[in-house]
N, C-alpha and C positions, 0 to 999 in steps of 0.2 A: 315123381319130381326128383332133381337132384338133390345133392344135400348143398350146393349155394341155393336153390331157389327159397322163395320165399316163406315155405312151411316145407317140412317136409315128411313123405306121404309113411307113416308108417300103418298100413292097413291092418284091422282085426286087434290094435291094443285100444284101451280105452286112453280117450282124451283127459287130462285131469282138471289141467289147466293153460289157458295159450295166451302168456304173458308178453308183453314189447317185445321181447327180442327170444324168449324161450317157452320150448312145448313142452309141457311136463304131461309123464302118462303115467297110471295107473296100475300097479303091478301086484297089486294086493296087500302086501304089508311093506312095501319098498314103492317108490317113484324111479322112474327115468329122467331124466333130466336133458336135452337136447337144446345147446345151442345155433341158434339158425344164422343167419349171414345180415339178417334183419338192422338195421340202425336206428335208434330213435334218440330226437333231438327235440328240447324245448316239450315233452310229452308228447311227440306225434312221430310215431313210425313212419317211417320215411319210404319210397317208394322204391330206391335202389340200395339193390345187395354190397356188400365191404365183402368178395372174395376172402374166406378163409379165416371171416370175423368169429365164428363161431368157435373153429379150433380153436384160436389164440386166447379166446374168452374160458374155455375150458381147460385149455394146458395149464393156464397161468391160473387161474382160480386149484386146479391140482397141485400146482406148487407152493402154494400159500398154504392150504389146507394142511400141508404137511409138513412146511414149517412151526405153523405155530400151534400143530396138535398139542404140545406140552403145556400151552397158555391155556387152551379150553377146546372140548371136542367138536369135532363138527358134524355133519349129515354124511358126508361121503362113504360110500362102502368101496367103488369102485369105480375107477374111469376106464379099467384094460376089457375092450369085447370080448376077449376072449376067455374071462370070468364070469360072462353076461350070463342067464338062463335062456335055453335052450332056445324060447317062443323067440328069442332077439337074435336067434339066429339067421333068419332070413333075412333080416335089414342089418347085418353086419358093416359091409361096406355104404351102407348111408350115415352109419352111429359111430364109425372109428375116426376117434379123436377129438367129436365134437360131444359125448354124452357122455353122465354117470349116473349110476345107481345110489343112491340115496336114502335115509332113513326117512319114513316119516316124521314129520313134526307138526307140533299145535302153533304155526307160524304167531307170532306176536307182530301186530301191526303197527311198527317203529321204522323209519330208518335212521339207523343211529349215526351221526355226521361227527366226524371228528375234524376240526381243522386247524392249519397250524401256520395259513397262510392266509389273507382276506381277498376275495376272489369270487368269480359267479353271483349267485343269490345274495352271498353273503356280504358283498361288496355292496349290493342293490341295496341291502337293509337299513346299513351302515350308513350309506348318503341320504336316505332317508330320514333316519331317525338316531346312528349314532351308535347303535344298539347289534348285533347279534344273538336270537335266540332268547331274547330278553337280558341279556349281559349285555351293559356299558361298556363300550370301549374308548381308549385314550382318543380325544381328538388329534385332528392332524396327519391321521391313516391316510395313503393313501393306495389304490389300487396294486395289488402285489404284495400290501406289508410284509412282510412275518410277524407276526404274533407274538406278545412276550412270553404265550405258552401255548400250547394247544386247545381248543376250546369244545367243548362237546356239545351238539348244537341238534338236538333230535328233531323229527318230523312224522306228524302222521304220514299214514302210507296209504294212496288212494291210486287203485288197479286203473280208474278208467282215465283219469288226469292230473292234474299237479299234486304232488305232496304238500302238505299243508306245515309249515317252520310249524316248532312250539316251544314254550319255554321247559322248564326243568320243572317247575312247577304244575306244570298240564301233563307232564311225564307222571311225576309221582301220582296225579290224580286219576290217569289213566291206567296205569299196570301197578301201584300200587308202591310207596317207599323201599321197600326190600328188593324188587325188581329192580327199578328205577334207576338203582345205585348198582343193582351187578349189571347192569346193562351199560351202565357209564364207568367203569373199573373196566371189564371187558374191552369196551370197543377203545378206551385210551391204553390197554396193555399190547393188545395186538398191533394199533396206531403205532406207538411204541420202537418197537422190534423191526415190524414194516419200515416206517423213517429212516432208523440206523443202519439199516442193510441197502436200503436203495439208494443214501447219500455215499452209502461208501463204494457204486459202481455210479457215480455223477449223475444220480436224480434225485430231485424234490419230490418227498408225498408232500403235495398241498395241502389237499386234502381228501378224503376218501370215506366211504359211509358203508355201514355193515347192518346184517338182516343176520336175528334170531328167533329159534324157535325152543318147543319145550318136546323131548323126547326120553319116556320115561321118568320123568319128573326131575328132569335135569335141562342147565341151559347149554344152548349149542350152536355155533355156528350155522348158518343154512345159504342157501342161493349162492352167489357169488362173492369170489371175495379179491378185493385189491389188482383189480383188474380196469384197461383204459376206459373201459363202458361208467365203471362206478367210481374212479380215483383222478385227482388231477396230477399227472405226474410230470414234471418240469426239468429242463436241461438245466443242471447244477452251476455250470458254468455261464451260464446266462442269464442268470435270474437277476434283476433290481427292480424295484421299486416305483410304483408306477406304470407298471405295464404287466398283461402276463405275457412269463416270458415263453419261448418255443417249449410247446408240449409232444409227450408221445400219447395222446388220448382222442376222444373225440370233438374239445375243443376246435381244431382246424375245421369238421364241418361246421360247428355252431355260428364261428368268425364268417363262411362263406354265408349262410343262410342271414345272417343277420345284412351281412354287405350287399344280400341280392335285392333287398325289403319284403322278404316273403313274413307275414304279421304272424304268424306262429300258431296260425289255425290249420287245423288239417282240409284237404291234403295238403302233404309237404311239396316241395320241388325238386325235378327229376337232378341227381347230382351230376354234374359234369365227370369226365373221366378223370382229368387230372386231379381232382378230389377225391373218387373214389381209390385213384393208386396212390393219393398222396396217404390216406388217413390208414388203408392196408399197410402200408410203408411203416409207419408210426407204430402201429399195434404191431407189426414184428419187432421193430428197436426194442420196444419197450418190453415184452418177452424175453429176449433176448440180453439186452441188459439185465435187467429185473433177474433173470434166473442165470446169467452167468454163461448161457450158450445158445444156439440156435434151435429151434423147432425140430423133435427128432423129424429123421427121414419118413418114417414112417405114417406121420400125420402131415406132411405137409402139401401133400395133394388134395386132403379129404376136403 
């Protein structure tokens, strides 16, 4: 199969794991890491390919990784194929640009939400109950707020369907107070950094959620990171209150899906093409701002 189709075929490695949108394989004491072209929205992989989502999922998670290696380490060894071992050399041109090699990790099953804006679920909660996360928030929010600070909002983390909110309190009681708390130092120092640098090329992190693991008896970075799959990232100059504003993420299909009345069971519905060049469209902006220049030449075929 290509590397847009919807898996793709790397014959004779082991499978490890085949997540919404990535194939991890088996490599002995390292993973492979392959982003596929796959989109998943509302937890249902959706049935059309995002052309060259997987690249831009990968560049851009390499660029983060190595920004904020000095805040805390991450899993990545390697995203250049041609550092890859030898067995990956037959599937060179299906793996460049969209895969990296990886350290293992003892994954811890969190996704750590940091937001700094009230928006998605967290909007949903909010008119609910008032609450995010089990944090009280000021009445009178309304969709879009900004935050008078950023809020760290964790979630168990379930492979087959929605992640489950939790408070800071079912945190500590799950991974343990010492965890708990480098887990929420972490994911608000790299928050942090992320913010400052993509307000000062006119985006909003809204908000954005991060996956750690243990490697070596050390905490680390893993999966992906500040990337449109996992971040809300918003046009600076268009942002008020009461609406979200234009994003470069996968919002835009979420807006379609909800506007079509498809009830959010799988299967999903097939995307229209304007949607799918619209959201491709988006995920290069946001690269491209986000890191300062365009997609090398080199991956922007794969």
């Amino acid at each position: 199969m290509t590397a847009g189709s919807a898996s793709i075929d790397l014959s004779g490695l082991l499978l490890f794991r085949r997540g919404k949108v990535r194939d991890t394989y088996d490599l002995g004491d390292r993973l492979l890491m392959v982003a596929t072209d796959r989109l998943s929205a509302f937890d249902v992989v959706l049935p059309t390919l995002i052309p060259g989502k997987g690249v831009v999922l990968t560049q851009l998670s390499r660029f983060w990784f190595d920004l904020t290696r000095g805040l805390i380490s991450n899993h990545l060894i390697t995203a250049d194929v041609s550092l890859f071992p030898a067995e990956l050399l037959p599937h060179t041109k299906l793996l460049a640009g969209r895969s990296m090699i990886v350290h293992k990790a003892e994954r811890i099953d969190i996704e750590c939400v940091v937001r700094a804006y009230l928006a998605g679920s967290a909007w949903e909660e909010y008119r609910r109950s008032g609450q995010v996360a089990g944090e009280v928030l000021p009445d009178g929010l309304s969709q879009g707020s900004r935050l008078s600070a950023p809020i760290f909002t964790p979630a168990a983390k379930n492979d087959e369907g929605h992640d489950v909110n939790i408070t800071l309190a079912d945190l500590r009681a799950l991974v343990g107070p010492a965890l708990a708390a480098r887990l929420e130092e972490a994911s608000r120092d790299i928050f942090n950094v992320a913010s400052d640098l993509a307000l000062q090329r006119g985006i909003i992190l809204a908000d954005t959620k991060f996956e750690f693991g243990i490697v070596d008896g050390n905490l680390v970075l893993i999966d992906e990171l500040l990337t449109p799959d996992s971040s809300r990232f918003w046009d600076a100059t268009s942002s008020e209150a009461g609406q979200d504003p234009p994003s470069f993420d996968k919002q835009f299909v979420r807006d379609w899906l909800v506007a079509s009345g498809w009830d959010r069971q799988p299967p999903g519905p097939d995307l229209p093409q304007e949607v799918v060049e619209g959201t491709r469209a988006r995920y290069l902006e946001a690269y491209e701002r986000l890191t300062g220049s365009p997609l090398p030449a080199e991956v922007m075929d794969c």
